[in-house]
N, C-alpha and C positions, 0 to 999 in steps of 0.2 A: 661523444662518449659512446662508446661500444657497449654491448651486454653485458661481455663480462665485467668492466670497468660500473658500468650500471649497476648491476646488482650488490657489486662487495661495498660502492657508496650510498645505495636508497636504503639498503635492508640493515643498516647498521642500526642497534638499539635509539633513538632518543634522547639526547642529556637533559628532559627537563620531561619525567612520565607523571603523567597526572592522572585519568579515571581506570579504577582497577577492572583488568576483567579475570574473570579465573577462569583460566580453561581447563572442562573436563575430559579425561579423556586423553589427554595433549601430546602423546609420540613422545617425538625427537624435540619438538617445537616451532615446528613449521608454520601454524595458524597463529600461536604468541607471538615470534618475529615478526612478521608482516604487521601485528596489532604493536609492538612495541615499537618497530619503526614510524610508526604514525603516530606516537608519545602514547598510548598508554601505557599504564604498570604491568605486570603479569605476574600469574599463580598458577601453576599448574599441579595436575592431580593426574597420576599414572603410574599403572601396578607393574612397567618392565623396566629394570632395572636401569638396562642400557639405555633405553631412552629417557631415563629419570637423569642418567647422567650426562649424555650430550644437550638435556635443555638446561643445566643447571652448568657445563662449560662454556654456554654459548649466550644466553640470555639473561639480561639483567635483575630478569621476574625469579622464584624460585620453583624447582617445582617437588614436589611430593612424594616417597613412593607409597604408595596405596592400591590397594581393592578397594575402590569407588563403591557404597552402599548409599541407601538414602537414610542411615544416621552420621554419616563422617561430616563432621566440622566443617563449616564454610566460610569463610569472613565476607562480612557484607562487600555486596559489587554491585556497581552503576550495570555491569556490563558480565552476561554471561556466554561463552563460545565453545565450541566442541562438536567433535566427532566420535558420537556415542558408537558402539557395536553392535552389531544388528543381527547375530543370531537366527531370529526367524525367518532368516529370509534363506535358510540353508532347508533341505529334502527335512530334516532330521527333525528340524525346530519350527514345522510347517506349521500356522494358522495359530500358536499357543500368542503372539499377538505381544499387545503390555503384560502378559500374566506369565509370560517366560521369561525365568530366574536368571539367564546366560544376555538374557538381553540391556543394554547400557540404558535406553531410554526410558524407563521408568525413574532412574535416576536422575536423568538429566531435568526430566518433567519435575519432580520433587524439588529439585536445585531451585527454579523457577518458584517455584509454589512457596519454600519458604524465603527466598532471599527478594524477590518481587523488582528483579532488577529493570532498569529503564529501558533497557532493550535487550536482544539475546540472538543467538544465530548459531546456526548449527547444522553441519557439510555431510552429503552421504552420497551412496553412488546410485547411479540414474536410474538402476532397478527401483528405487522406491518407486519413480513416477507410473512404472508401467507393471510389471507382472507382481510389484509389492502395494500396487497405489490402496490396496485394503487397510494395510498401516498404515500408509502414512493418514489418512481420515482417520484412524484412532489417533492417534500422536496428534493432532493438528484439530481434533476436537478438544483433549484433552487441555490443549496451551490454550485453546480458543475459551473455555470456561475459566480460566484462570484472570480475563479481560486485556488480552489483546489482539489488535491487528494484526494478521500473519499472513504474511507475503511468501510464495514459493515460486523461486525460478530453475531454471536448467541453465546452467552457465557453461563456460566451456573456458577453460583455463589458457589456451592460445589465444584468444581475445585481447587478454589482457597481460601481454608482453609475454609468458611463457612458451617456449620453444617446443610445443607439446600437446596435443591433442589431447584434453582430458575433460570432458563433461563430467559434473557432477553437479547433485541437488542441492540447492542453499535455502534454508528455509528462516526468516528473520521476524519474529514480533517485537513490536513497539506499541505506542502510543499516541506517537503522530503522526508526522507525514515523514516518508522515508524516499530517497533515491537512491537506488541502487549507481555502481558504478559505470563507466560511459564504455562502450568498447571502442580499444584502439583501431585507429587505422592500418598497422605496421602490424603481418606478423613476424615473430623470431625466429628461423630458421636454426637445424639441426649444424650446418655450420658456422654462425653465427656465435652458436654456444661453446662451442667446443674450440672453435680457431683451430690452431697448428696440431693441435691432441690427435684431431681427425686423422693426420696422416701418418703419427710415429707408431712404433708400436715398442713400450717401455719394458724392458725387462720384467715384470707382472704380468704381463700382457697375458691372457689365456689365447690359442689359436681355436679356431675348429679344426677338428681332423677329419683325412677326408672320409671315416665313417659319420660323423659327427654332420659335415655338407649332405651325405647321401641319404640321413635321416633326416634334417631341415626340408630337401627338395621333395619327399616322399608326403612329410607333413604338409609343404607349401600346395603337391598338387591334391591333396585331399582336401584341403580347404577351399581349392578353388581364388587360390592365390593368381593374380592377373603379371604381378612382378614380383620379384624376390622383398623378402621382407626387411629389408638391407636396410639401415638408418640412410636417407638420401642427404644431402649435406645442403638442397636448394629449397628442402620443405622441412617443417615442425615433424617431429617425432609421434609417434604413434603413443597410447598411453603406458606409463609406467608403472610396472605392478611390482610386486615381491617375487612372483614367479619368474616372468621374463626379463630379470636382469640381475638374480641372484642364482639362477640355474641354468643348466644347459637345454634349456628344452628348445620344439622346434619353432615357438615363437618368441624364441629370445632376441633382445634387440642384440645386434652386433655391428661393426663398422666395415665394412671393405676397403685395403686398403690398395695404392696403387699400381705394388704386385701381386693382386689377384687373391692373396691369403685375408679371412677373414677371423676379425677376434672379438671376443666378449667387452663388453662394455665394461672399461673400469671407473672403481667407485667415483673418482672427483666428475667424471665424464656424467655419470647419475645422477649426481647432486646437482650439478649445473643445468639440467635439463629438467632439474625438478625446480630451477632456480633459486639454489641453496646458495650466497655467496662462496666464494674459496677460501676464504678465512672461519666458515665454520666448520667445523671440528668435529667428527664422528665416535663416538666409543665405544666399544665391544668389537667382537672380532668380524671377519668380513662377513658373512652371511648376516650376523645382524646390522650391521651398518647397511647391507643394502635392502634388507626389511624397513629399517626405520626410514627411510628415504621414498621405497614404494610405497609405504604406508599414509605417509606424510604430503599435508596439505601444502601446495607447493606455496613459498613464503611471498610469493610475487603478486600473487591471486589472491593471497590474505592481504597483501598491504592495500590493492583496492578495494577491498570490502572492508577494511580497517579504515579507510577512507570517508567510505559513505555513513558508517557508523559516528564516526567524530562528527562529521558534518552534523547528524541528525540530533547527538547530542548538544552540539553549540547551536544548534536552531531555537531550542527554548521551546517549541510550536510543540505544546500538546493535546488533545482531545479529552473531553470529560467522560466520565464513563457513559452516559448516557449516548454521548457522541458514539465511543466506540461499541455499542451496543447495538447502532446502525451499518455498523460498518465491516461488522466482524465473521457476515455470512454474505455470502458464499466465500470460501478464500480465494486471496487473489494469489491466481496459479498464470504462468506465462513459462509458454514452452516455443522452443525454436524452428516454431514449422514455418 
């Protein structure tokens, strides 16, 4: 079974979803998929419309439109997950910490605080650990007096079958004992994901022009670029953001093709390398469709960590408060040096 043959069969919802999680925060539904492929239910909660609408054509959970506060309704969940917004971590919203208004995780913390779910996890990008790590010890004292264990790792989404180079921070409290996911052996490669896409170029196709090349190679030598920033078809892709593959900027991903003209990455080509199956279905126009894809937790990366969650749930193995009162300082932090 191939990648692509892979993903449109593992990532398919579930026929039998049993522990709810709600996820705040939720996109497109990137982090639900992955949890609904691994049977649980799903609820999500998200104020952009477009993304309110491709997780409610795509996934079996429903999801919400809303401005997330910490009065909005929540239905009890074994299981809380998301990717709050983080605000303070911008020049503008410097040091203001949990007491900035623009920022998600106060909410998310509240979520916790009233629903007291079994477990909870929650994805951010690698600056918390370093030039942010002043928050993240607010947030993580915060969930720590609430009485759980809290586990922080630095993961990297090519590990775990994604075709794509993309650390980000996973931070999970529980009660018992938890295993995170194994890393594979195999990574996915840029042609791998893509097959035959790699070489056509479809009537959609955007080119660069060759001001377009002359402004790329000006950017590539300012950076101190070693080789051109070209998607290589024999190694995983560089990370995926909203910027670089929803605009023509100079570190936009693009394909070369095998007469020498290069084009922008089209949307199905994104989705696949964010490991979106082909059978799910984008809505709103194209800038946003390839927002919600950059934005979004890739569903591949969520079905392993969707993984070690059921696990820890059918484990039964919990800690008294007492126990985790031993257990709950210093957090267990694990980074990939």
């Amino acid at each position: 079974m191939n990648y692509i043959e892979k993903i449109n069969h593992l990532l398919k919802p579930s026929v039998n979803l049993t522990n709810l999680a709600i996820d705040l925060f939720a996109g497109c539904g990137g982090l639900s998929l992955g949890f609904e492929a691994q049977g649980f239910q799903t609820y999500g909660f998200e104020m952009d419309a477009d993304c309110c609408a491709t997780y409610n054509k795509n996934l079996k959970g429903n999801c919400t439109k809303i401005t997330l506060s910490s009065e909005t309704e929540l239905p009890p969940a074994n299981v809380i997950i998301g990717g709050p917004p983080c605000q303070p971590f911008s020049v503008g919203g410097k040091q203001k910490g949990l007491k900035d208004s623009r920022d998600g995780f106060p909410i998310f913390i509240n979520a916790v605080a009233r629903l007291q779910p079994e477990i909870w996890l929650f994805e951010n990008v690698r600056g918390l650990l370093y030039r942010n790590k002043w928050y993240l010890d607010e947030i993580t004292q915060a969930l720590q007096s609430l009485g759980y264990i809290i586990e922080v790792k630095l993961l990297n989404a090519v590990d775990f079958g994604v075709p794509q180079n993309r650390q980000r921070v996973i931070v999970i409290g529980h009660k018992g004992e938890l295993k995170f996911p194994q890393v594979l052996d195999k990574k996915v490669t840029v042609g791998e994901a893509l097959g035959e896409m790699a070489f056509h170029a479809p009537p959609e196709s955007k080119f660069l022009t060759p001001n377009m090349d002359k402004y790329v190679a000006k950017y590539e030598k300012a950076s101190s670029c070693k080789q051109p920033r070209d998607l290589y078809l024999d190694k995983p892709a560089r990370t995926l953001t909203c910027r670089n593959i929803s605009a023509p900027t100079g570190d936009m991903h693009r394909i070369k093709l095998p007469d020498g003209r290069r084009r922008r990455l089209l949307l199905r080509e994104a989705a696949r390398l964010q490991s979106f199956p082909d059978w799910f279905e984008f809505v709103g126009k194209e800038t946003s469709c390839f927002n919600q894809i950059g934005n979004a937790v890739p569903p591949l990366f969520a079905f392993h960590l969707a993984g070690s969650i059921r696990s820890y749930l059918e484990s039964r193995k919990r800690f008294s408060p007492e126990e985790i009162s031993q257990k709950i300082m210093p957090v267990q932090l694990s980074l990939p040096f």
